[in-house]
C-alpha positions, 0 to 999 in steps of 0.5 A: 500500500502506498503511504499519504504525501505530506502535501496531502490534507487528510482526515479520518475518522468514525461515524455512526450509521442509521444501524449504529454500526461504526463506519471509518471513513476517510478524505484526502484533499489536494494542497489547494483549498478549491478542488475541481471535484470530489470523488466517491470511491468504493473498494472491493469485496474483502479489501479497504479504502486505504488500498487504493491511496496510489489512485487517490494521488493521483486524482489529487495531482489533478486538483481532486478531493476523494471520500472513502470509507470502509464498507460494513464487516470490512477494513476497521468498520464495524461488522454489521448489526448481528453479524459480530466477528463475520467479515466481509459479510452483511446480512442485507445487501441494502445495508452497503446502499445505506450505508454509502449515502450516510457517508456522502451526507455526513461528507457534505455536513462536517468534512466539506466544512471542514476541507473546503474553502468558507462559502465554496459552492458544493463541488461536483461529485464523481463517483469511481468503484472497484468490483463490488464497490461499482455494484454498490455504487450504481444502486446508492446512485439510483437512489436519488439521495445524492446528485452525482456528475459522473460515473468510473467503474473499474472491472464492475461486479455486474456477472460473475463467472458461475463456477460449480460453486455460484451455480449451485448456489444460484440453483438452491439458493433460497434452502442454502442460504437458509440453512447455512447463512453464514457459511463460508462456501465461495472461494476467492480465487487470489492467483486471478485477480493481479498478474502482479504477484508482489500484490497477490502477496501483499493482499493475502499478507494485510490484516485489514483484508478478508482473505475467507471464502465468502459466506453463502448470504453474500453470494446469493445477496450480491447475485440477486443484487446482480439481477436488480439492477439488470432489471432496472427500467432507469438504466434503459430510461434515456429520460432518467436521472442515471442516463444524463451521467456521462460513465466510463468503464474500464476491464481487462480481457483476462477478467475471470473475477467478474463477467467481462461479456455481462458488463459489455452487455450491460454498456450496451443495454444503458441509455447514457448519452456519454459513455465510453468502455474501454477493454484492456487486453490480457489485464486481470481483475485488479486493473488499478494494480495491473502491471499495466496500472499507468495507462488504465489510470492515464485514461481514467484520469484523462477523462475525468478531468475532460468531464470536469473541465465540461461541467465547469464551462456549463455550470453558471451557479450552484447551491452553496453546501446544505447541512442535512441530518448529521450522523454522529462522529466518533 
């Protein structure tokens, strides 16, 4: 994992979801007070926030603030309610959802204040994802709470793969999960994600990672989460909220993690005006840790700061910052 750059403005901390659960979050802001936007990140399924700070560096040499946190039952979040001491793991795929709009609100009421220049406007939000995250991204977006500019998803858990495993948890999926909830049946399969085995190695070695094999709940929560969102009419809706959102999507060829020709389906099925998928030739799940990490996050970058460049030469005014409901600090 990379370290943080003095240069960086950095805060951390804890906050108290709607479940009372605590959450750690974190900020990085670049040196400058004015940011040319902030963006949301969410990790995978069984890693953390803190390792992708080689990303947020370089979205902060762009001018670019970046919110993160760690989703419940991972990193140095709270497991989930009834769920103490089972990582990687909640019992309602929901949770993920809620628990992303509390951090973007408690964001926008102590954070922003507390980063951002007095009387700024609220800057645009952008949000990027990894795997799992991506999926939990795009249905906090749905949701409406909060107002996004844009959308990156990196290698998105939109399909995975069916091994004999997922198959047959797809198959008996209301008695097994019935039955064995929380029994850890899905094997991660580490030799796929990276063909950077120096970070295979790190990733099985951090504690804040969960190396398990994933509960049954999990599996079939995140397939039929999987499903839902196929089935949302918004993302076929030219007229919808999620179709004005320009979206960019990243994904190696060698992905065998998650579904490659399932996410090209999805690309092709959304009805966003702007929208652009970039394939990676022979790259792994991990495309941010790739051995060709430069040129994936190159282009990243490229077009975030075009789409922010657009939306600062057609943004006449903005609300200044609104303080909601807060949600407790610890």
């Amino acid at each position: 994992m990379s370290t943080i750059t003095a240069s960086v403005r950095y805060t951390e901390g804890f906050l108290r979801n709607r479940r009372s659960r605590q959450l750690f979050y974190c900020g990085f802001f670049p040196s400058q007070v004015r940011v040319k936007g902030v963006v949301l990140f969410l990790h995978g399924i069984n890693e953390h926030s803190h390792r992708f700070v080689h990303v947020y560096e370089r979205l902060l040499a762009l001018g670019f603030a970046v919110i993160a946190y760690d989703m419940i039952g991972h990193g140095r979040s709270d497991c989930d309610v009834d769920c103490e001491g089972i990582r990687a793991h909640a019992d309602v795929f929901e949770h993920f959802v809620q628990d992303t709009n509390d951090v973007l609100t408690a964001a926008k009421y102590s954070i922003y204040k507390e980063m951002l220049a007095e009387n700024e406007p609220e800057p645009p939000l952008y949000f990027m994802g990894m795997s799992y995250g991506c999926l939990v991204g795009l249905h906090t977006i749905l949701t409406g709470e909060h107002h996004f500019s844009g959308v990156i998803l990196a290698a998105p858990a939109l399909g995975v793969n069916m091994t004999p495993v997922l198959r047959l948890l797809s198959l008996l999926s209301a008695p097994l999960v019935a039955a064995f909830p929380r029994a850890r049946i899905i094997p991660a399969d580490f030799d796929a994600i990276c063909r950077d085995k120096q970070f295979v190695e790190e990733c099985l070695a951090d504690p804040l990672n969960v190396v398990e094999n994933l509960t049954a709940r999990m599996g079939a929560n995140s397939l039929a989460a999987m499903q839902q969102l196929s089935e949302n009419t918004a993302i076929t809706d030219r007229q919808s909220a999620f179709c004005q959102l320009p979206l960019l999507m990243v994904q190696g060829t060698g992905d065998i993690i998650t579904s490659v020709p399932v996410a090209q389906a999805f690309y092709d099925r959304i009805a966003n005006f702007d929208k652009e998928l970039k394939l990676y030739d022979g790259l792994y799940h991990c495309v941010f840790n790739e051995p060709e990490k430069d040129q994936v996050l190159d282009d990243v970058c490229n077009w975030l700061v075009a789409h922010a460049d657009l939306h600062a030469a057609i943004t006449v005014s903005q609300k200044p910052i609104q303080a909601t409901q807060p949600f407790a600090r610890l």
